[in-house]
N, C-alpha and C positions, 0 to 999 in steps of 0.2 A: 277186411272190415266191411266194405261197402260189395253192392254185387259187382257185375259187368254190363246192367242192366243201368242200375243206378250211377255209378261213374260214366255212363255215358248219356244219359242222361243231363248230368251235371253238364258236361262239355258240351251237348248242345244248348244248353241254358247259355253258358259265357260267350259261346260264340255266338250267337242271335243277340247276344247283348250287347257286345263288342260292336257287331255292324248294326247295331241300333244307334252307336252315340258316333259312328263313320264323321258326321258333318258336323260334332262339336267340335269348338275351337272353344279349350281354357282358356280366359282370360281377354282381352279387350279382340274384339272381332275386327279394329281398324288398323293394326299392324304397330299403332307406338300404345307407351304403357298408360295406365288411367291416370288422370290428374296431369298428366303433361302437356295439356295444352290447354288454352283458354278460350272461353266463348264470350261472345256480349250480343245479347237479346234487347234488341231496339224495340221501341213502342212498333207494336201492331199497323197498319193503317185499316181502316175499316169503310171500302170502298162500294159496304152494302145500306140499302135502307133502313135497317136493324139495328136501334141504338146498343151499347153494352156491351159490344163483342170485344172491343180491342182489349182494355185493359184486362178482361176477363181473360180470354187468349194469349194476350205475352206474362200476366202473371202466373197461369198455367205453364207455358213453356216454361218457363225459366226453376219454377217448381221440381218439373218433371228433370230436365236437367240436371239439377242438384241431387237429386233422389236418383238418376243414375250413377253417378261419378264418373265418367268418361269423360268428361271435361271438365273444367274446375270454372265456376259462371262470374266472372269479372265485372265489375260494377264502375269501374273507373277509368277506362277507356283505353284499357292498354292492350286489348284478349287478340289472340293469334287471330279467330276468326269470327267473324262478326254477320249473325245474324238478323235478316230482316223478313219482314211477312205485308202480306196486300189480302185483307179479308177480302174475297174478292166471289164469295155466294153463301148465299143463305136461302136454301130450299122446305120448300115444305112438302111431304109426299103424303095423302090421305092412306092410312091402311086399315082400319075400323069407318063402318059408315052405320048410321042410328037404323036398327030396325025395319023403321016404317017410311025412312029419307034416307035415300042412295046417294043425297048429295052429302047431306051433312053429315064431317065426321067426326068420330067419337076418339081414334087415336091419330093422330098427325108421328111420323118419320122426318125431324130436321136434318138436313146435311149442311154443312158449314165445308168451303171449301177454303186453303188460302195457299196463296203462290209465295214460296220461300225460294231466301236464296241465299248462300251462306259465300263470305269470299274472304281470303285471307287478307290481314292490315296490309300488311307489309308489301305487297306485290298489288293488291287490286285484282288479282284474276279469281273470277266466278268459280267456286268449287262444285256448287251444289244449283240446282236452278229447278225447281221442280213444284208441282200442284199434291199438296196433299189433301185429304178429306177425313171429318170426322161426322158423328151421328148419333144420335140418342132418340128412342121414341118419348109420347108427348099423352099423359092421355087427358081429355079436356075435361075442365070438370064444369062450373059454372062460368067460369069466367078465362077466355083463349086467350090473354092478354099475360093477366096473373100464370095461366102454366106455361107458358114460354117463358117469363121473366127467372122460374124457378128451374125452369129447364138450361138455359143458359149456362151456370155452372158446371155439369153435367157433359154439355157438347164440346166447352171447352174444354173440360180436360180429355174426354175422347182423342180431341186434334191434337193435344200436346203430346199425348202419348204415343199419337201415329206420327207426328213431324220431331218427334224425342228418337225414335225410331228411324225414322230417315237420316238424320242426323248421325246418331250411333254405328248403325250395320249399315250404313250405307256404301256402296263401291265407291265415291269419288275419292279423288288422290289423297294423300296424307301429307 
């Protein structure tokens, strides 16, 4: 039915495809099954000049969290492992400048960094200890005060999604 052209063909399709998905791993990428362990996501600290981040940032995480199900987000103080964060920067990088003013500029790049650390209830030892960072561009319109405050939402879910991410695939212990 088919040539020898075409059935070989085919086989090199499966095989390229085969070593395409080489480094998927079905199913939870941390070694136990999803929903079998518990997290709790503490208030933020927010140890920048930048009012609005924390709540913004651990409502995010805890968001992003539930939206993955790899862990199931416990509210009552019982969760295997227990989440905490230290807003600990908030940058501004100029990347558009006005025309005819090199200084002043037209789009700002925030970076939000915050130091997490994740540690089991039950023993106290550090699982997880690490800076992650998120970022959103800004672009100013009349008022640089108003587009950062609208930007806010935006940066945080950036960083929940990247320390959602640390938390999930991450290598430390199970």
């Amino acid at each position: 039915m088919f040539g020898a052209k075409t059935s070989l063909g085919i086989a090199a399709v499966c095989v390229l495809t085969l070593c395409g998905c080489a480094g998927y791993r079905l199913g939870s990428t941390t070694g136990f099954e999803a929903g079998s362990r518990s997290v709790e996501v503490r208030p933020f600290v927010n140890s920048t000049i930048e009012p609005r981040l924390s709540d913004a940032v651990t409502s995010q995480v805890r968001k992003q969290l539930q939206q993955d199900g790899t862990y199931r987000l416990d509210t009552k103080g019982q969760a295997d492992v227990i989440v905490t964060g230290n807003i600990v920067e908030y940058e501004r990088q100029g990347l558009s400048f006005q025309p005819q003013d090199v200084i002043t500029p037209r789009e700002f790049r925030i970076i939000l960094a915050a130091q997490i650390t994740a540690h089991e209830r039950g023993t106290g030892r550090v699982l997880l200890s690490r800076r992650v960072f998120g970022h959103t561009n800004v672009r100013i319109g009349n008022d640089l005060s108003s587009s950062e405050r609208q930007a806010v939402p935006l940066l945080a879910e950036d960083l929940a999604r990247n320390i959602t991410s640390v938390l999930v695939d991450g290598d430390w212990p199970n």
